[in-house]
N, C-alpha and C positions, 0 to 999 in steps of 0.2 A: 256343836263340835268343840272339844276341851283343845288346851292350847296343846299338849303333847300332836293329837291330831291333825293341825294348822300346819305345824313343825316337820311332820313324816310326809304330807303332801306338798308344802312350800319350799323343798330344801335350799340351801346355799345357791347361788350362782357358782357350775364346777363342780358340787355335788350330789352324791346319792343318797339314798338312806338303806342303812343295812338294817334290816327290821331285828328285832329281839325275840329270844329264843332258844331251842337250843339244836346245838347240832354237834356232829361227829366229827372230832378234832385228831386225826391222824390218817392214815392206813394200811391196811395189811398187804397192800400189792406188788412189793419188791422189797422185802425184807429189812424195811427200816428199822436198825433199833432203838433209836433215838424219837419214833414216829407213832408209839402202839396208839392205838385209835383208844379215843377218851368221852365222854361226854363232858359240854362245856355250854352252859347257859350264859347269852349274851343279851347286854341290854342293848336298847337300838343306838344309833350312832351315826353320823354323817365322815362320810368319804371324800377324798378327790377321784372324781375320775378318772384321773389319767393322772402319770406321776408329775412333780413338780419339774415343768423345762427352764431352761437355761435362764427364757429370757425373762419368767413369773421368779428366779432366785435371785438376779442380776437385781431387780427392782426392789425386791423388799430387801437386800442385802444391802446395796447402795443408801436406803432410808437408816437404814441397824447403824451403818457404821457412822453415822452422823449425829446420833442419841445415845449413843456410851457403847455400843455391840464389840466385841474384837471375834473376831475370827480367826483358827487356825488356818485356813485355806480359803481364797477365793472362790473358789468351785473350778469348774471346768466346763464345755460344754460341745459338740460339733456345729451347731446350728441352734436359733434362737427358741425356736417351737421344739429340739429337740432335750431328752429331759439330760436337768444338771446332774453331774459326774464329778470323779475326787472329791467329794464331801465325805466328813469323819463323821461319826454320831455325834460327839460334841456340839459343831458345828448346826448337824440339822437340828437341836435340840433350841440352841438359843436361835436358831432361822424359825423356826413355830413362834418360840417369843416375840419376837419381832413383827412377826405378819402380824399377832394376834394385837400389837400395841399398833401399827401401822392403820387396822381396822376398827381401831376403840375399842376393843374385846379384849378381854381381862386375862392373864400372861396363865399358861399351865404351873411352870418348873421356876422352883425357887431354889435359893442356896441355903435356905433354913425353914425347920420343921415348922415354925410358925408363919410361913406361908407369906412373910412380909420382901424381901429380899427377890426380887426376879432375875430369875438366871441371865448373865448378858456378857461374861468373860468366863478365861479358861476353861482349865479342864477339869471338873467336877465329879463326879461319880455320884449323881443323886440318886437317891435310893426312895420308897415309893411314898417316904413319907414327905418327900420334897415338891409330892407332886399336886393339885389342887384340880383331884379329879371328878368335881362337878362345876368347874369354871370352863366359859363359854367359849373359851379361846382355842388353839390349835394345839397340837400336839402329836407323836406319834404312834400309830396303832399298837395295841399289845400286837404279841404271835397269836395268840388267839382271834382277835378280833381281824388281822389279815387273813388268815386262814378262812374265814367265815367270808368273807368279802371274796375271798379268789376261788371260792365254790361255787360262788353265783347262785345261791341255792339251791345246789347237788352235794345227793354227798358220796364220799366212797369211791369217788373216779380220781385217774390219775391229773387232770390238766383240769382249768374253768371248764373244759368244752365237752370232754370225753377222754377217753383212756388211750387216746392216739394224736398225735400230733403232726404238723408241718410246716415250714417255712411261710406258707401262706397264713397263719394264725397265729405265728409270732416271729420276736427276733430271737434267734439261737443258732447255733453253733451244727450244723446237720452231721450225722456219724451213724447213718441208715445200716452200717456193716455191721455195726455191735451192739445196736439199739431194736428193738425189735417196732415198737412204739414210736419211733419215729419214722415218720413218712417223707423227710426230707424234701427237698432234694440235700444232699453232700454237703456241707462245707459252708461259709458264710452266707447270711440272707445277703439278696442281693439286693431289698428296700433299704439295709444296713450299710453295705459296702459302698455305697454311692456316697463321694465326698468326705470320703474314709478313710482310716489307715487305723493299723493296729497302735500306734501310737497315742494318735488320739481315739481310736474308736469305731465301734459301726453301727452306733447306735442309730434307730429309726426315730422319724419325727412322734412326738405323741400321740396315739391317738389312727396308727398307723395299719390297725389291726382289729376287726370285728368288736364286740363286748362282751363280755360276759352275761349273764343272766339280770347282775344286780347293775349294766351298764357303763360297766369298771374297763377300761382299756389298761394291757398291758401287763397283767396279771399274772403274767407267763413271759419270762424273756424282759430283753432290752435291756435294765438293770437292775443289780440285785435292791431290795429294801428295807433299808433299816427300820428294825422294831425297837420299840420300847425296853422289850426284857433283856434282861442276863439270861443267856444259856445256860439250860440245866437241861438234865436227863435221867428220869422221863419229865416231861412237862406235865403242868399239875392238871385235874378237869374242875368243874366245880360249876360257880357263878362266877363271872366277869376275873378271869385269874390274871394275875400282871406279872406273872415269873419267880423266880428266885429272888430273896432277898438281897446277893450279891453274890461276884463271880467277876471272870477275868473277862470275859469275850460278849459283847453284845449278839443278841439275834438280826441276823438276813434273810430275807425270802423272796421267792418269786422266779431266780436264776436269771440270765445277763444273753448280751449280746457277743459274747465269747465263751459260753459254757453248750455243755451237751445238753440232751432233752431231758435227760435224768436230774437234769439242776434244776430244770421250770418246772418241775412237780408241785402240786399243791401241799405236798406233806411233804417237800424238802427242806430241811433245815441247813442252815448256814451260819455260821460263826465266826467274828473278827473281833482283834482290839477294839476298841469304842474310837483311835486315836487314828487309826488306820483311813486312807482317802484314797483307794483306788478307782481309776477310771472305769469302772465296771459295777462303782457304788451307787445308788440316787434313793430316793425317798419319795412318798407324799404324804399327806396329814389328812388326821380325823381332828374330829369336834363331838362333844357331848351334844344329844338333843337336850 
């Protein structure tokens, strides 16, 4: 057995392994035009299963800020098991550095093309040659490589699950009158609404909702997830694509715990300042095998 092989069946503790491959990176189901279905070959890659909670941010943020880290925002959170919120790209960006140093595993994102400098303040706009992407450490998924993970190995359906959704398979926002595909019930989950408020939130604990195919919680709903790329349109296909070479707005995915069904689509796309921290934001990280 070669070490790739050791690797695909040993993964991390918390993670999965999204095999390599290729598959169908958009769809034609409700007239995205920002979404045309692409082919896109992916190498394999390790996941979090479930997105990063409050209290896995709290911990390796608490280590950051004591080794040089600054952050724009503390984060935010409902509950300790439930995942971190108000994070800005930025932020998650140097929070992967962190875990990665936290773990003895070698940093993704530097401040300079020579790959010496690890990203650990401000606010940066690194661009893909900042990035050291065969280094063992964490970092966050392309759009691509999310997309391929929240399909769970389907392709061409609306959600991880199928082309129909409901409150019992995620957190969102129910609006059965105007959504055909959703099977609601109406109005806030009510695993969400419990010890909740729109203030802070309604978000559910991690891990609160079936898996996916590839074992992924959350994939759908609860909050949106910061990618890697810059928004552009159309997105590119290819092998292993990382976006735009530069642009104003980072990519989101996945849709939140106050969005309709039509935002947890698998081919819904999302887009914010990189600087932006609202309560409806969270993340989790990949690893190169």
């Amino acid at each position: 057995m070669n070490t790739n092989q050791i690797n695909v069946f040993n993964p991390p503790v918390g993670m999965a392994v999204i095999p390599s491959g290729s598959f169908t990176m958009g769809d034609t189901l409700d007239g995205e035009s920002d979404a045309i279905p692409t082919n896109v070959t992916l190498s394999a890659f390790y996941i979090d299963t479930n997105l990063v909670s409050y209290s896995e941010w709290q911990s390796v943020y608490n280590w950051a800020t004591n080794y040089g880290y600054v952050f724009d925002d503390a984060g935010a959170g409902k509950a300790a098991n439930n995942p971190v919120q108000t994070v800005n790209w930025y932020d998650t960006v140097k929070w992967c550095n962190a875990r990665s140093q936290q773990a003895g595993l070698k940093p993704v994102y530097y401040t300079d093309a020579s790959l010496t400098q690890v990203y650990t303040n401000g606010e940066v706009d690194l661009a893909k040659t900042n990035v050291n992407w065969t280094a063992n450490g964490y970092r966050l998924p392309t759009e691509a490589e999310w997309e391929k993970a929240a399909r769970g190995g389907l392709n061409g359906l609306r959600f991880p699950g199928g082309n129909t959704i409901s409150e019992s398979q995620a957190n969102y926002y129910g609006f059965t009158s105007s959504i055909s595909y959703d099977l609601g019930p109406s109005g806030w989950n009510a695993v969400g609404a419990v010890g909740g408020s729109v203030t802070i939130g309604y978000t559910s604990p991690v891990g609160s909702f079936a898996a996916n195919g590839y074992g992924l919680y959350d994939m759908a709903g609860n909050v949106f997830e910061w990618c890697w790329d810059w928004y552009g349109t159309p997105y590119a296909g290819g092998i292993n694509p990382r976006g735009p070479t530069s642009g104003s707005h980072r990519v989101l995915r996945g849709g939140d715990w106050g969005g309709y069904a039509n935002y947890a689509r698998c081919a819904f796309r999302n887009s914010f300042n990189p600087n932006i921290s609202y309560y409806y934001f969270g993340f989790r990280c990949v690893r190169g095998l």
